[in-house]
C-alpha positions as CSV (number, residue, x, y, z in Angstrom):
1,X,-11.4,8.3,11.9
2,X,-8.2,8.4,10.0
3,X,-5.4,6.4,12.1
4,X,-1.6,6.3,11.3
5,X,0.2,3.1,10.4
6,X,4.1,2.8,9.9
7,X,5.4,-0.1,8.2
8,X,8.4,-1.7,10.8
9,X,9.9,-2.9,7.1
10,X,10.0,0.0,4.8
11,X,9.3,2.6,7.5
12,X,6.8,4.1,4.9
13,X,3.4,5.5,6.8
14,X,0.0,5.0,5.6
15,X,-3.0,6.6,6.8
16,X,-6.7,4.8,7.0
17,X,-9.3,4.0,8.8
18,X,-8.5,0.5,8.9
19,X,-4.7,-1.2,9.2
20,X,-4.0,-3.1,5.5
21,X,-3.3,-6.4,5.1
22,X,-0.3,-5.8,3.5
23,X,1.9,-3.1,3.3
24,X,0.5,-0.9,0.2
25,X,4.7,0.7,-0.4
26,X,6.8,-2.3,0.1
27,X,4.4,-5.7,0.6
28,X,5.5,-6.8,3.5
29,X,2.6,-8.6,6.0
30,X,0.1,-6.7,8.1
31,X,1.9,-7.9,11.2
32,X,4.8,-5.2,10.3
33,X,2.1,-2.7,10.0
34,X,2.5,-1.2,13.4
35,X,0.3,1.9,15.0
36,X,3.0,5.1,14.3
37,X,3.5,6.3,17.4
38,X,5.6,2.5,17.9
39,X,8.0,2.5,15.1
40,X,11.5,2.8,15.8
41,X,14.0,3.5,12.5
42,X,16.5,0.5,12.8
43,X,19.5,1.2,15.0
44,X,21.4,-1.6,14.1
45,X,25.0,-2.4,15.1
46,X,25.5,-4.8,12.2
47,X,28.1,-7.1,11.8
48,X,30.2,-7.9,8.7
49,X,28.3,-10.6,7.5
50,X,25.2,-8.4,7.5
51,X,26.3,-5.3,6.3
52,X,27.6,-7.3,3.4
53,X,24.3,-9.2,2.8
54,X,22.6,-6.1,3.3
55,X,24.5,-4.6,0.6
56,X,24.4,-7.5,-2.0
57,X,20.6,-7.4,-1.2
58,X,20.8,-3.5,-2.1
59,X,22.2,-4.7,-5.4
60,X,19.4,-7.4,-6.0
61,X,16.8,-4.7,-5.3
62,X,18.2,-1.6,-7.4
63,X,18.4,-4.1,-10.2
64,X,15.4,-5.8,-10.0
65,X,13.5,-2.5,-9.4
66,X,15.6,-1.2,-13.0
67,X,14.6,-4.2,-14.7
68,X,10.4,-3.8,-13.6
69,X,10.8,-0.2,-14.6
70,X,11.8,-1.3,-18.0
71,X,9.2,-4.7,-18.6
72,X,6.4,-1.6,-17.3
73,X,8.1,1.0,-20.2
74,X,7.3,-2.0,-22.6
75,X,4.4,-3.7,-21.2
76,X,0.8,-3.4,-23.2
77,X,-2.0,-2.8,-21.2
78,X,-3.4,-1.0,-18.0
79,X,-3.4,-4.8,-16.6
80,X,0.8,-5.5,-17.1
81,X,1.5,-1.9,-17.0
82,X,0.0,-1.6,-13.8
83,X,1.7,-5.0,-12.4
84,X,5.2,-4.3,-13.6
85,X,4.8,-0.6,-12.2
86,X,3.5,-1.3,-8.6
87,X,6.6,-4.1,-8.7
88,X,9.3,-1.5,-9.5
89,X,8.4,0.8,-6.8
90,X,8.0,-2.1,-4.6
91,X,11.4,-3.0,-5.2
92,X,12.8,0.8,-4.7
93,X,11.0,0.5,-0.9
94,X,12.9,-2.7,-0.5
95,X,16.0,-0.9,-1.2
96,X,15.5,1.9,1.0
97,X,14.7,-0.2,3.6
98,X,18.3,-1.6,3.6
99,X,19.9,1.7,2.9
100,X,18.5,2.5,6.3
101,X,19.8,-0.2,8.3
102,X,23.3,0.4,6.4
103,X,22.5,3.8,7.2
104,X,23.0,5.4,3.6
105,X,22.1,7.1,0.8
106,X,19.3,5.6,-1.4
107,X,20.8,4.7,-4.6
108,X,19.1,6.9,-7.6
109,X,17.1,3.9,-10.1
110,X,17.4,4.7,-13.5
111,X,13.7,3.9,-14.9
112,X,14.7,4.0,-18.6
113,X,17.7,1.8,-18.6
114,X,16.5,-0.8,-21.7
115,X,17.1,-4.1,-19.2
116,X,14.1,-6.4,-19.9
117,X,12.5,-8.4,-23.5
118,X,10.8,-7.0,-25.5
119,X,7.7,-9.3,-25.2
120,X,6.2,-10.0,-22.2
121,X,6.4,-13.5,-21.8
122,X,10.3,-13.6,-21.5
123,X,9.8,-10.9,-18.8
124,X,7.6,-12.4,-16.8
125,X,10.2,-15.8,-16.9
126,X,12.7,-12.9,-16.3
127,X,10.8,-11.9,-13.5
128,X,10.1,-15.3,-11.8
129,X,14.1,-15.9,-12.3
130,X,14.8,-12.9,-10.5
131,X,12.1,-13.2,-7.9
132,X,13.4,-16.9,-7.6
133,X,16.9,-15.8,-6.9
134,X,16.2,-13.1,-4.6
135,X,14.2,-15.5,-2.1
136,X,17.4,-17.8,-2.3
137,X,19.6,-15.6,-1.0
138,X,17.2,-13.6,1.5
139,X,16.6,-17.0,3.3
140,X,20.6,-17.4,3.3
141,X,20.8,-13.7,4.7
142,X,18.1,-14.3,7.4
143,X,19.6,-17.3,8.1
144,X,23.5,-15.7,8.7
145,X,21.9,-12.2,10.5
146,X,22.7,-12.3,14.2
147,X,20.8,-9.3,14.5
148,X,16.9,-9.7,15.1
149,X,16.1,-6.8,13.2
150,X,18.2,-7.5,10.7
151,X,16.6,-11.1,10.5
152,X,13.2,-10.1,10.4
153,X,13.9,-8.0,7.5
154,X,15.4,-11.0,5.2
155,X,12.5,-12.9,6.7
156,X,9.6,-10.5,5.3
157,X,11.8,-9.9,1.8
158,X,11.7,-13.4,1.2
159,X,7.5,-13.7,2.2
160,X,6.9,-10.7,-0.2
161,X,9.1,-11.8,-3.1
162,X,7.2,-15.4,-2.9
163,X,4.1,-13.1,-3.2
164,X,5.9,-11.9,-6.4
165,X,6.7,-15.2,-7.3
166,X,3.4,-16.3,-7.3
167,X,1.9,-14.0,-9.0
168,X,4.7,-14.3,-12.4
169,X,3.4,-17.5,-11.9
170,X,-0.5,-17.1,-12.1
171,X,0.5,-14.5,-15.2
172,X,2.4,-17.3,-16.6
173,X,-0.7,-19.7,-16.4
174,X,-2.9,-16.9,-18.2
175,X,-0.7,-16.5,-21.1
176,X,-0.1,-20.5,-21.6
């Protein structure tokens, strides 16, 4: 029997028999995976620090997800294709998750913008840099949030960009 599952992160709902291990639209742990019936869009009276992070991290996302869009446009094979796809809409969920807490419009992601390599080696360094930085300033934000909500989110970007991280890595490994 099909049950529903709303990710606390991305708010995204997925429908199974079975709760995931990790969220299948933004990444984030099974622990965020909550039955739907609990989920709650964030209400969050944020202060200045946060709205700010939240919007730098809004920034770090939209460009990220740009850049993935364009290593999957150039990218040779179902195996990279697929990778660098599933990462650029991973990235748009993380940035509609933080345009709800700032409680605005999702920014539109241009997916043809030429802002990667064109080999796929210097993208996936590209990636690990960017993957790299975003965990340093998601632990910085999580770190500054006074808002528990608002922590946990920083908290479960920077678990699910190491998950990124690791993986650049491991493609890294192949390729060497």
């Amino acid at each position: 029997m099909l049950k529903v599952f709303r990710c606390w992160i991305c708010g995204e709902t997925y429908l199974g028999e079975e709760k995931p291990t990790d969220c299948p639209y933004c990444g984030a742990d099974e622990e965020f995976l909550k039955p739907g019936e609990e989920y709650e869009l964030p209400d969050v009276e944020l202060t200045e620090t946060s709205r700010k992070n939240l919007e730098e991290a809004l920034e770090l996302e939209v460009d990220n997800a740009t850049f993935y869009y364009c290593a999957y446009n150039k990218a040779e094979g179902p195996k990279t294709e697929g990778m660098f796809k599933r990462l650029a809409k991973v990235e748009s969920e993380h940035a509609e998750a933080i345009c709800l807490f700032l409680d605005i419009e999702e920014p539109e992601i241009d997916k043809h913008i030429d802002k990667c390599a064109e080999e796929l080696p210097d993208n996936l360094e590209d990636a690990h840099a960017r993957e790299s930085r975003a965990i340093k300033h998601y632990r910085k934000f999580a770190e500054e949030a006074e808002e528990p909500r608002v922590k946990e989110l920083f908290e479960a970007l920077v678990e699910i960009e190491t998950d990124h991280l690791e993986l650049h890595e491991g493609e890294l490994e192949e390729l060497a």
